[in-house]
N, C-alpha and C positions, 0 to 999 in steps of 0.2 A: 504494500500500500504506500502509497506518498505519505512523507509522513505529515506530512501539514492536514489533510484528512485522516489519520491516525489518531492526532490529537486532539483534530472535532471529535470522534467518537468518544476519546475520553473522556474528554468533558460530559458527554454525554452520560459516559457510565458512573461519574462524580458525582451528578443528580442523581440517578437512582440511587447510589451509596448511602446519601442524605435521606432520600426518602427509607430508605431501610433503617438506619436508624431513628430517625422517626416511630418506626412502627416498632423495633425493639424498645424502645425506649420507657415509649406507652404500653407494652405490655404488664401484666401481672404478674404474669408465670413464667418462668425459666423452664420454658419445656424443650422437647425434639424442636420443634417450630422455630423457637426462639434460636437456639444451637443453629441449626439449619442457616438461618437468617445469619449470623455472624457468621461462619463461614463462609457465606455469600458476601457477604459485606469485605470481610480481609482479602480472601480472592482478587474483588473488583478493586480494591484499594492499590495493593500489589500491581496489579497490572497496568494501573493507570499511571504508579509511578513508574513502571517502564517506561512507559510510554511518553511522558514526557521529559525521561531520561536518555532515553533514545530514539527520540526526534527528532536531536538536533545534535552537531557535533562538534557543540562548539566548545569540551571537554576534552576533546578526540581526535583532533586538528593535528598533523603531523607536517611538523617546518619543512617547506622548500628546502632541499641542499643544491649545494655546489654543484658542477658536474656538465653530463648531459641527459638534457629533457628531449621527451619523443616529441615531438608534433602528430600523433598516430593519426594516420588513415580512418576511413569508419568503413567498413567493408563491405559492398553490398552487392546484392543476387544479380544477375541477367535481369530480371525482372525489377529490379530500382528500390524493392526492400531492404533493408537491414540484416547483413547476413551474421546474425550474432556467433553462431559458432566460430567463422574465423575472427572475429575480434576478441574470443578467447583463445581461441589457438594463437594470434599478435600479443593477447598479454602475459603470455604464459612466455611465449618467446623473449620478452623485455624482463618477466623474474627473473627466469633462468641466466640472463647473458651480463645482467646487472645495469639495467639503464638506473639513472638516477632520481628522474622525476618523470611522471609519466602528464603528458599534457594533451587532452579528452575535448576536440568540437571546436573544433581552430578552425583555420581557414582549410588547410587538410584534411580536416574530419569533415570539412562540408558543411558544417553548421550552420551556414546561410540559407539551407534549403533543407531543411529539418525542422520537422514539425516540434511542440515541448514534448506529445509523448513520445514521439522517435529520442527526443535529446533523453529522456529518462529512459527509454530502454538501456541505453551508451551508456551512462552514468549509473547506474546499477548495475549492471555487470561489469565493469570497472572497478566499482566501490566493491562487491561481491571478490573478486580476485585479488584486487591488489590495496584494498585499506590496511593501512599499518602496514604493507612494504615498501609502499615508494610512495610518497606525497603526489596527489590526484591532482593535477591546476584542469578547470575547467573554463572554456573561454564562453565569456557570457556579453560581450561584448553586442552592441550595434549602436544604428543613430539615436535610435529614441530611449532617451532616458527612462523613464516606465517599463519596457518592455527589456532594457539592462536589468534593473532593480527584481524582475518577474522572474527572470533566467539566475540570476545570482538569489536570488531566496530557493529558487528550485534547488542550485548545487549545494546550497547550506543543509537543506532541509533532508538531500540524499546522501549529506556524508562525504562533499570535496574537500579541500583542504586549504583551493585557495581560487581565485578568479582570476581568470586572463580575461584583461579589460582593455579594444583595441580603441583608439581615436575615432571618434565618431567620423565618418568617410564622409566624403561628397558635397557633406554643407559648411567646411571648412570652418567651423569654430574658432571665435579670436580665444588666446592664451586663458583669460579670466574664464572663459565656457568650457576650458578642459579642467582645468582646475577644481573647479565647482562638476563636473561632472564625473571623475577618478574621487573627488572626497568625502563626495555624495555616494558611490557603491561601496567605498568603504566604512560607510557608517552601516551598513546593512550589518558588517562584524566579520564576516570573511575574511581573511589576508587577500592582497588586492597587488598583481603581478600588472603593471601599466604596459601599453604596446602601439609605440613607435612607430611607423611603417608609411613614412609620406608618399612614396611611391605608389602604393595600393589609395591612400586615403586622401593624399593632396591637402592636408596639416598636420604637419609639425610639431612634435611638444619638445619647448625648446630644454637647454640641460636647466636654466633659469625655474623655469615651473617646473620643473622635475623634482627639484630641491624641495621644493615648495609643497607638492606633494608630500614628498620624503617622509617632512614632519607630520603627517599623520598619522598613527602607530599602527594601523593596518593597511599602508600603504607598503609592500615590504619589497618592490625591486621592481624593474624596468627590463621589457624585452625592446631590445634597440638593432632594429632593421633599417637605418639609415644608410650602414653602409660607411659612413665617418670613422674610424677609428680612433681619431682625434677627441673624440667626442669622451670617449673611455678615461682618459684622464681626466677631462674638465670633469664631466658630472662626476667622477671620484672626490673630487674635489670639495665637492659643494655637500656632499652625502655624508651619512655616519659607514663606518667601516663595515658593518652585517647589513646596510642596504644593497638587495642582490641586483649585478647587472650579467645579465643575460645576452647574447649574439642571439640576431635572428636573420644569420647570412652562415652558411655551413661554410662558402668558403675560406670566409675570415675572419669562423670562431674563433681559430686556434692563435692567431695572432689578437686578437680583441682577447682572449682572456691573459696572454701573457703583458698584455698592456693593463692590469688591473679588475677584466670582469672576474663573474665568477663561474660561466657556462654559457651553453646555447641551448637553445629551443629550437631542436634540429629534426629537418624534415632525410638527410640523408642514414638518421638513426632508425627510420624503418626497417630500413634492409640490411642496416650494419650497425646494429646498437652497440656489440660487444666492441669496435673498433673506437665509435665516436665517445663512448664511456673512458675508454683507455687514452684517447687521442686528450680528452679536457682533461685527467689526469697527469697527463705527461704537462701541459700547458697550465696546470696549475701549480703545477713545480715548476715551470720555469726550465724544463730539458728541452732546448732546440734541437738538440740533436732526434731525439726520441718523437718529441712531437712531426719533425720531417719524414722523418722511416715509417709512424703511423699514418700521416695524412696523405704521403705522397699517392699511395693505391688508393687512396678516397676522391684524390679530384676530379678525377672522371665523372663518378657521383652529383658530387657536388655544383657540379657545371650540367650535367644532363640532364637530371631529374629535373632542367627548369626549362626543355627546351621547348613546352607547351606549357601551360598555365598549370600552374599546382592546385591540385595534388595526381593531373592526369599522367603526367610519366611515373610519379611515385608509385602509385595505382598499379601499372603496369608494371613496375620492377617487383613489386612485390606478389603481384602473379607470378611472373616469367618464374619467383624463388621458389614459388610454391609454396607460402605464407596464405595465400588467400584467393578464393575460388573463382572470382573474375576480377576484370580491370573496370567494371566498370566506374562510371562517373554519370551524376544525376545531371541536367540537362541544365543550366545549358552549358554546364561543359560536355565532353565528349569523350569516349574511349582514345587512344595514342594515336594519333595517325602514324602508316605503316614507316611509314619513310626514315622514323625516328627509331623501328626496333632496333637497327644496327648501332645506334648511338647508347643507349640503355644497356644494352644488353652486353657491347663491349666493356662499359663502365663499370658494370655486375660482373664481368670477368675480370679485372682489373684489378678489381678490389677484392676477388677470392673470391666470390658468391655464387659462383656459378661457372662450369668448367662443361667447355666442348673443344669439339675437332674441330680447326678448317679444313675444308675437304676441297677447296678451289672453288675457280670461277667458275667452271661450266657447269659444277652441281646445280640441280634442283630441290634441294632437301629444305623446308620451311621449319620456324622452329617449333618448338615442345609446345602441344597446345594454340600455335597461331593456325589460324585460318589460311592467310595466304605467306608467303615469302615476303621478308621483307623487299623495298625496292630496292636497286641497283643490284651487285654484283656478289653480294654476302651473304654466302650461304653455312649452315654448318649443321649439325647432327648432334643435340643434346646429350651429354653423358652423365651428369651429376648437378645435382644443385646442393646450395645449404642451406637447410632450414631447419 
């Protein structure tokens, strides 16, 4: 049950509690009846304190760490539903490989075209698998203020940990209107991750009003998709030292955290958690050597997975891996155009994920699972994947 209708019921069951004792109260006689009736009555008591003990989790709230966070995918049928088993088989794969924070209905997860109960399917089975192992950021983000506040009481209410709040897009808010609208979802009480991203959104939250935020005590880090790296010292600057900054450019995480972040919020961790966990490890120490050896087989990745709108080649690499049972993507994005399997799919070999033959140009051999051959002249004959 949602638990916000949870605890309408219990309230519910409080009245009758009351009325129970009422009618104990007035009785004469301590009979079966009466017995009966308090038993009735502790029962409902009991359960109502559940219920409003765990309805909400704001007891049970596990800190963002350092590291690397997924941006996951949300997986879904041929048919455009919600394909939940493989988003359990994706977070079982993120336990196991050790991603660091898992981040649920982003622009990757498609959350712009998800309905609230499609978001609570995600968000409970999320919460179901991975509460209390990896800190759940839920992106609740859009233009209209209300309809933030509606999505951020949902993740409170189902047990996330923290909100991914992006810039309101399109109607370009002056600085005072992000302000007021990042200090405003965090008075909701959630921990409150802010997101950057003027490219997508065409405003800017400058490192000035970052600050500014900062000082509100559930405003607890910044995902910074500018692409500036420059920027990583300044907003250090103006911040307390446990304010989290986050990369939201996979290729120049690793450089953005040796300049002071503290992780990314990484879309090329789908397919390669256990590499990108290790790569902001090595970059949180400060080993250039180490962090080159790890990221060098990742740039492939990190450059191709964008060479159609995200999350559509993501989608597709983590089909090709065999993570999840189609590529598709809700309209109006689109499945990978073919032209792109050669680019993906080298990149997924590059980085280890994936191991075939070239067998030449004159084959015709299409890959594992595609329909047709990609285009041009690259053919090969799948042997192994990892997943």
């Amino acid at each position: 049950l949602h638990a916000a209708n949870y605890r309408r019921r219990s309230r519910r069951l409080l009245l009758v509690c009351w009325l129970i004792n009422i009618i104990v109260n007035r009785s004469k006689d301590y009979n079966i009846y009466t017995m009966i009736l308090h038993l009735l009555n502790t029962f409902l008591l009991l359960h109502c304190a559940n219920a409003f003990s765990t309805s909400t989790n704001a007891n049970e709230m596990m800190p963002m760490h350092q590291g690397s966070s997924c941006a996951i995918i949300t997986p879904m049928l041929d048919s455009g539903k919600i394909d939940i088993p493989s988003l359990r088989n994706l977070l079982k794969y993120h336990l196991d490989a050790g991603t660091d924070n898992l981040c649920i209905l982003g622009t990757t997860g498609e959350a712009s075209v998800l309905t609230m109960d499609e978001r609570a399917q995600v968000i409970t089975t999320a919460v179901d698998m991975a509460k209390g192992k990896m800190p759940i950021l839920c992106g609740t983000g859009t233009i209209n203020p209300e309809h933030v506040k509606e999505m951020t009481q949902q993740a409170i209410d189902l047990g996330c940990d923290a909100s991914l709040v992006v810039t309101p897009y399109y109607v370009k808010p002056p600085q005072r209107g992000l302000i007021k609208h990042f200090t405003d979802t965090a008075d909701l009480g959630l921990p409150v991750i802010m997101y950057n991203i003027p490219g997508r959104t065409k405003v800017d939250l400058t490192p000035q009003s970052t600050a500014i935020c900062a000082e509100h005590p559930n405003i607890v880090g910044l995902k910074d998709a500018t692409g500036d790296l420059d920027r990583v010292k300044e907003i250090r600057s103006l911040v307390s030292d446990d304010f989290l900054l986050y990369s939201g450019n996979d290729d120049t995480a690793s450089n953005f955290v040796m300049r002071g972040g503290d992780g990314c919020i990484s879309v090329t961790a789908n397919v390669a958690p256990e590499e990108m966990h290790d790569l902001m490890v090595a970059a949180l120490e400060k080993d250039a050597d180490l962090v080159q050896q790890i990221n060098g087989p990742l740039m492939g990745l990190h450059k191709n997975l964008f060479v159609e709108s995200n999350p559509i080649p993501v989608k597709f690499a983590a089909w090709r891996a065999g993570l999840i049972a189609s590529p598709f993507c809700r309209p109006p994005l689109a499945e990978l155009d073919t032209k792109y399997y050669k680019d993906v799919e080298t990149a997924l070999y590059a980085a280890g994920l994936l191991d075939f033959e070239i067998l030449g140009f004159d084959a015709k051999v299409p890959a594992m699972g595609v329909n047709s051959a990609a285009e041009g002249d690259w053919n090969y004959v799948s042997l192994n994947v990892r997943a």
